[in-house]
MIDOSE-1310 file (N, C-alpha, C; in nm, 2 decimals, decimal comma, always signed):
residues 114
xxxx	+12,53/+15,15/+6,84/+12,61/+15,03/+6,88/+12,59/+15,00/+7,03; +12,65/+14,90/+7,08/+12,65/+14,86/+7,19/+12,70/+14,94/+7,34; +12,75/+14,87/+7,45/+12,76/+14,97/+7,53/+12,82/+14,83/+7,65; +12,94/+14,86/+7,63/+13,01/+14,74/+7,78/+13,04/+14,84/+7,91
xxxx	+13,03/+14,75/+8,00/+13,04/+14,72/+8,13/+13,15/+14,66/+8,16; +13,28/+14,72/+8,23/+13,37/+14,64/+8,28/+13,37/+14,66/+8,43; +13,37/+14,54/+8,52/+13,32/+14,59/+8,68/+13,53/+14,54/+8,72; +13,58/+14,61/+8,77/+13,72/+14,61/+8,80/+13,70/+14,59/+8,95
xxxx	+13,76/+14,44/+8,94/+13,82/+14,38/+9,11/+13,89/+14,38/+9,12; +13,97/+14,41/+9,26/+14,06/+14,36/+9,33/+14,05/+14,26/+9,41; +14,12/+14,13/+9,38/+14,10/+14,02/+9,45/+14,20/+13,98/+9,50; +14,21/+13,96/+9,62/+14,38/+13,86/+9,72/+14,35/+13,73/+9,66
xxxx	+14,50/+13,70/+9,61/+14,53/+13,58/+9,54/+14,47/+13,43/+9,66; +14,46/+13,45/+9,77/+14,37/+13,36/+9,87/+14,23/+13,35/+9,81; +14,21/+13,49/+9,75/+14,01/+13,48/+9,74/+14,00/+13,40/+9,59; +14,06/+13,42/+9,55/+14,05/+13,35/+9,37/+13,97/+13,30/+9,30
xxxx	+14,02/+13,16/+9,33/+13,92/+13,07/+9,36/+13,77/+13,06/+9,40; +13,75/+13,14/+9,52/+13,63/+13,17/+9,57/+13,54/+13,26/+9,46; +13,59/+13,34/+9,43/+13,55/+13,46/+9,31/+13,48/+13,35/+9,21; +13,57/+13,28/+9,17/+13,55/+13,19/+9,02/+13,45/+13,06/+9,05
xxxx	+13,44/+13,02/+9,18/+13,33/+12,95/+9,17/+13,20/+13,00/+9,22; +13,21/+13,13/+9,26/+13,08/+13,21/+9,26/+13,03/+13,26/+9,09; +13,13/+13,29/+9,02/+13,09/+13,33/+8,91/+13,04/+13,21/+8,88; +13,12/+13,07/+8,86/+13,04/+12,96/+8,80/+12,91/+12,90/+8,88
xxxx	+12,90/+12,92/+8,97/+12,76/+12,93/+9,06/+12,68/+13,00/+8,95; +12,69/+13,11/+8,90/+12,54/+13,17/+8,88/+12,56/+13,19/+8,72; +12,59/+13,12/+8,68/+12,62/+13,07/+8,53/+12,46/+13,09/+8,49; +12,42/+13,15/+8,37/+12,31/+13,16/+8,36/+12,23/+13,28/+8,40
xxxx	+12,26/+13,32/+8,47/+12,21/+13,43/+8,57/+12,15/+13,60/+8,50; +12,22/+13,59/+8,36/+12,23/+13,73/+8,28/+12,19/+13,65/+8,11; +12,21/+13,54/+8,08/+12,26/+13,51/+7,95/+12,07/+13,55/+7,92; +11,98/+13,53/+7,98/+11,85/+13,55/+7,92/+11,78/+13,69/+7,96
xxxx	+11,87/+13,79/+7,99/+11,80/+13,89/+8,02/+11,81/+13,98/+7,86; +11,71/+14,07/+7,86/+11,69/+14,14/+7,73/+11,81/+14,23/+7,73; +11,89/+14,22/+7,59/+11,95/+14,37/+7,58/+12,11/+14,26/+7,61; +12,12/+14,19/+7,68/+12,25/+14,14/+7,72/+12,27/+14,08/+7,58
xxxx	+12,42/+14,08/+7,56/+12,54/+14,05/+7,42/+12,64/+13,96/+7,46; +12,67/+13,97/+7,54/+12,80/+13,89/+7,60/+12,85/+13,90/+7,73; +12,95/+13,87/+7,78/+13,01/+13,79/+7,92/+13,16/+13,74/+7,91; +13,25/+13,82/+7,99/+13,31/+13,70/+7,98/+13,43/+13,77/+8,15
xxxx	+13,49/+13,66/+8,24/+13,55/+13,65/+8,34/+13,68/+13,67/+8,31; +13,75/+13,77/+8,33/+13,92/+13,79/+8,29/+13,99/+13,77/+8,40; +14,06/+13,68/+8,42/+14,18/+13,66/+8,50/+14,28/+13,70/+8,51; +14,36/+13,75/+8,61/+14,50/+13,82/+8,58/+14,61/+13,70/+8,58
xxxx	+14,71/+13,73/+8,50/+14,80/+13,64/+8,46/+14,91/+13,66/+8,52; +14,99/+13,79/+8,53/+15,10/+13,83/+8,60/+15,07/+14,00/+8,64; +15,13/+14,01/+8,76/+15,19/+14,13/+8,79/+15,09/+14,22/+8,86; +14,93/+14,19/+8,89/+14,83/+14,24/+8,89/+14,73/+14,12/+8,99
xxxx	+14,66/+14,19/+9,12/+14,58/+14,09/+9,18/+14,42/+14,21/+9,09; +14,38/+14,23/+8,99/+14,28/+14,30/+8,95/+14,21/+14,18/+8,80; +14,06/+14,12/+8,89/+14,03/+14,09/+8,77/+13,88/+14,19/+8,70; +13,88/+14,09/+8,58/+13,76/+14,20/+8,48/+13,65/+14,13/+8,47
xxxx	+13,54/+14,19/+8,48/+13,43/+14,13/+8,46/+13,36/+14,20/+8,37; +13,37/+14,15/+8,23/+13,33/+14,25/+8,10/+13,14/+14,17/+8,08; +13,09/+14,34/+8,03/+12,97/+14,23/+7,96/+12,94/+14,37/+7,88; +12,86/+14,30/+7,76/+12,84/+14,36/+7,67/+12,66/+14,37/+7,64
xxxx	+12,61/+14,53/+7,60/+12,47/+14,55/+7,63/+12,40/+14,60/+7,49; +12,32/+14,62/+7,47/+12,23/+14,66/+7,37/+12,23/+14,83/+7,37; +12,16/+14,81/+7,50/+12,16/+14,94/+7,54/+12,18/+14,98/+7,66; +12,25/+15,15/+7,71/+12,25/+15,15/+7,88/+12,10/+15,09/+7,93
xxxx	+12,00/+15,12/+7,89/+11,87/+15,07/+7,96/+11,83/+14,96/+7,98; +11,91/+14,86/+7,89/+11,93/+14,69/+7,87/+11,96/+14,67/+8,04; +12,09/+14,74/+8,00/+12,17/+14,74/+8,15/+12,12/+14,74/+8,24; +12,06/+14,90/+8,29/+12,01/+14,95/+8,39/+11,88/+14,87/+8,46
xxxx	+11,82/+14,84/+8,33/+11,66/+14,72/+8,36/+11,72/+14,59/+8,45; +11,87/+14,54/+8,38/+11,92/+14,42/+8,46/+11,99/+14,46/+8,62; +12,02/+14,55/+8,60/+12,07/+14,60/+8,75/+11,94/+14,61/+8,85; +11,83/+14,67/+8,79/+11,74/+14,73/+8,90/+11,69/+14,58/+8,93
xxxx	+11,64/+14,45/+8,84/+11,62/+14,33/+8,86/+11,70/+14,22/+8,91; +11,75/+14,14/+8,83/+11,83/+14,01/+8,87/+11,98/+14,10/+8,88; +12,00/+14,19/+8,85/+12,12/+14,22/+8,87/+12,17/+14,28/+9,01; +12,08/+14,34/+9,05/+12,10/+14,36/+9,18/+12,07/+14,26/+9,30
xxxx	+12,04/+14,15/+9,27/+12,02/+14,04/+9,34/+12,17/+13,97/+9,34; +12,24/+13,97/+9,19/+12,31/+13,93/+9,20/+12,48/+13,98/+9,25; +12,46/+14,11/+9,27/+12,53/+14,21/+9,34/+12,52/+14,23/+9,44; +12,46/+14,17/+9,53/+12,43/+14,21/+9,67/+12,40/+14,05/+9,77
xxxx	+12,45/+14,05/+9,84/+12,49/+13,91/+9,95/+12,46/+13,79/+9,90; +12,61/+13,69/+9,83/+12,54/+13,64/+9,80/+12,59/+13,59/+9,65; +12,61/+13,69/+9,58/+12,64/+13,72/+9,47/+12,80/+13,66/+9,39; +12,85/+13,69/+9,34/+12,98/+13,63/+9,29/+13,07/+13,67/+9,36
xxxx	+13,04/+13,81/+9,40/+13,16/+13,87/+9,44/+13,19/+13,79/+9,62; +13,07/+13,74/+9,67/+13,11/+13,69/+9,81/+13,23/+13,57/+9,79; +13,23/+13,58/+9,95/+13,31/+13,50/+10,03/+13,26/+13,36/+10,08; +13,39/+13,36/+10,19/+13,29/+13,25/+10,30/+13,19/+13,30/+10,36
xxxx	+13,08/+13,19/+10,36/+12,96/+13,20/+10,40/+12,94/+13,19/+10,59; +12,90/+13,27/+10,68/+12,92/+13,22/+10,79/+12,72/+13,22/+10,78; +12,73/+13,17/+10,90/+12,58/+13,15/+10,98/+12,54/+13,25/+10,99; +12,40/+13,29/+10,89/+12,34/+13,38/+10,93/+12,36/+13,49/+10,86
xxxx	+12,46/+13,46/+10,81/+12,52/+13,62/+10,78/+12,55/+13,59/+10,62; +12,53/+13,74/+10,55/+12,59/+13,71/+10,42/+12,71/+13,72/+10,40; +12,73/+13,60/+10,28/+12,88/+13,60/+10,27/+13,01/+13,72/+10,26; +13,12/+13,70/+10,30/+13,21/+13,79/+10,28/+13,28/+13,82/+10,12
xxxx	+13,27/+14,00/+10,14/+13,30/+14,00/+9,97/+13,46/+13,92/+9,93; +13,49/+13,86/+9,85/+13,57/+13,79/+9,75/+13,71/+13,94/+9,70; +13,63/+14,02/+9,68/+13,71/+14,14/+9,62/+13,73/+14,25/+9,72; +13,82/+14,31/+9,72/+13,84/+14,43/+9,83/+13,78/+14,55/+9,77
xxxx	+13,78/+14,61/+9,66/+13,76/+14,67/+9,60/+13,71/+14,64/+9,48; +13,64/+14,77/+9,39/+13,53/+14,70/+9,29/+13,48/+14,86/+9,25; +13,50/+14,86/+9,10/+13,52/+15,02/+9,02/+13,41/+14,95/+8,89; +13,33/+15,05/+8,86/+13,22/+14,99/+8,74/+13,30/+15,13/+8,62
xxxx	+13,36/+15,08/+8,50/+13,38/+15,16/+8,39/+13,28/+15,10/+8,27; +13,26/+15,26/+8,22/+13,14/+15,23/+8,11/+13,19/+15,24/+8,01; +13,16/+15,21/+7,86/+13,20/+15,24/+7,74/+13,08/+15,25/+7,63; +13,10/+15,31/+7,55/+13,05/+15,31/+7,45/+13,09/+15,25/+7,26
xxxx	+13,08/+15,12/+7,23/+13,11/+15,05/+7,13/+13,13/+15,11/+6,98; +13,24/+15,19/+6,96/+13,24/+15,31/+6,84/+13,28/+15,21/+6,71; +13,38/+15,14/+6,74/+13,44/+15,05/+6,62/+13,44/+14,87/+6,69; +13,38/+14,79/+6,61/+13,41/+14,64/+6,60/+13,42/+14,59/+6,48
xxxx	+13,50/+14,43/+6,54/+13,50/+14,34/+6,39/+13,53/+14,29/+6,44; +13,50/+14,13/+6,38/+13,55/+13,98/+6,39/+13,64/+13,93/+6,30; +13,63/+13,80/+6,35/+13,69/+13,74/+6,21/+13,64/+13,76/+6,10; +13,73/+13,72/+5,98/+13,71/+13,75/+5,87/+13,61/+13,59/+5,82
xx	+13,51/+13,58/+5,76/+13,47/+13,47/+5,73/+13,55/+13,41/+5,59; +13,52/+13,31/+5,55/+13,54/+13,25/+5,39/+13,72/+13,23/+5,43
């Protein structure tokens, strides 16, 4: 079975916004690489400045092949997680903090069809 990725931010409710239109900046950016399943941006609702950045993999190697490639491009200056952009300089990170938890896909289901 599969194998997700949750990258855990901490974001100041000032950066927010900035976060979410970096992620919509690079829309696209993972949906064609091999092994990738899914995506999706979690927002916190109350009580918590921590959001989730889930994705879902084929395999750790799926993964790891996207990290060492476009993934690390997209992780590093620049990337979703930045800030304001000054001159010259790469942008400032969006998140103060930022924790990668692994999992391993034991039980799923969807909807029920018919």
């Amino acid at each position: 079975m599969s194998i997700v990725k949750i990258n855990v931010l901490t974001v100041p409710e000032e950066q927010r916004e900035t976060l979410e239109q970096r992620f919509a900046a690079r829309a696209g950016a993972v949906e064609s690489s091999d092994g990738f399943e899914w995506f999706e941006l979690l927002r916190p609702v109350e009580g918590t400045d921590t959001y989730l950045v889930y994705t879902r993999w084929r395999t750790e190697e799926d993964f790891q092949r996207w990290m060492a490639g476009r993934g690390q491009a997209a992780h590093g200056g620049g990337g979703a997680h930045g800030g304001e952009d000054a001159p010259g300089d790469r942008p400032k990170p969006a998140a103060t903090d930022a924790t990668l938890w692994s999992f391993e896909v034991v039980q799923q289901t969807g909807p029920r069809q018919g």
